[in-house]
N, C-alpha and C positions, 0 to 999 in steps of 0.2 A: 565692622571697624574699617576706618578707611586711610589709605597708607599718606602717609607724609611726602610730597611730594614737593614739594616748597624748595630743596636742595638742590634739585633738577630746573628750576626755573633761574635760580640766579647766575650769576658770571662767575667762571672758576680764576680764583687768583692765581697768578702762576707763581709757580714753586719752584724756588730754584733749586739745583741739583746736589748743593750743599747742605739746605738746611733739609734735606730728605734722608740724611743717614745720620747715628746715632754717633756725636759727635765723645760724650764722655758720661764714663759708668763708676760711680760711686758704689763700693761696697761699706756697709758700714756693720761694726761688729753688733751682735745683740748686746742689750742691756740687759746685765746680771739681777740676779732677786734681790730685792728691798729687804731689807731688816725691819723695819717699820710695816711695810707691807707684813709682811709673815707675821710680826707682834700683831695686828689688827684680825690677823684670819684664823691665828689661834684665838685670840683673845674671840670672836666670835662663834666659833666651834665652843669657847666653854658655854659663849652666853645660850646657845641653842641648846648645848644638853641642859642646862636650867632649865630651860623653856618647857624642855621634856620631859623633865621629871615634873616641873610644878604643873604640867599638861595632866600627866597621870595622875598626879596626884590627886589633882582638884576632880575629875572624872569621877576617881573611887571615891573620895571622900562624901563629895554632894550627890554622888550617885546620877550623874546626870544621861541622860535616855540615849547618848553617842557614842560610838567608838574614837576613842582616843587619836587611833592611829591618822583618822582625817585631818586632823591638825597637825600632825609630826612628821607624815610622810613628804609632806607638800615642801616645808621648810626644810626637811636633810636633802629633798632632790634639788632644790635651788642651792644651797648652800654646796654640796657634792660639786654641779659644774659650776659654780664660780669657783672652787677650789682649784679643779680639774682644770678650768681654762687658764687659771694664772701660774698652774704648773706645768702646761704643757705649751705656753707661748713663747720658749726660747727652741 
């Protein structure tokens, strides 16, 4: 790999002494949970457990040659940290 050195070649502009300190700081409150939000993540959590039962179901029923759980574990761990991230972002 070879380093960048291109920053070292040009003319440094000069800086004046003001715009080098931190002139103002904005705190801004977090933004509380959505109500719409949460109706969507529940409303999702039901559609997954559907998912999960018609998963199992359809396995025993047709008897088909896989473990269920391939299909179910994938989608509760993705669905877990989306839950997780949108609960834990304030």
């Amino acid at each position: 790999m070879f380093a960048n050195l291109l920053p070292f070649l040009r003319r440094r502009s000069d800086i004046s002494s003001e715009g080098a300190f931190v002139q103002e700081v904005k705190i801004h409150r977090p933004v509380g949970r959505s109500k719409r939000s949460e109706f969507w993540i529940v409303l999702g959590w039901f559609l997954i457990g559907l998912k999960t039962w018609g998963t199992f179901w359809l396995v025993e029923n047709y008897q088909m040659p896989f473990n269920p759980w391939w299909i179910v574990l994938p989608t509760l761990f993705a669905a877990t940290v989306c839950t997780w991230i949108y609960l834990r972002r304030n």
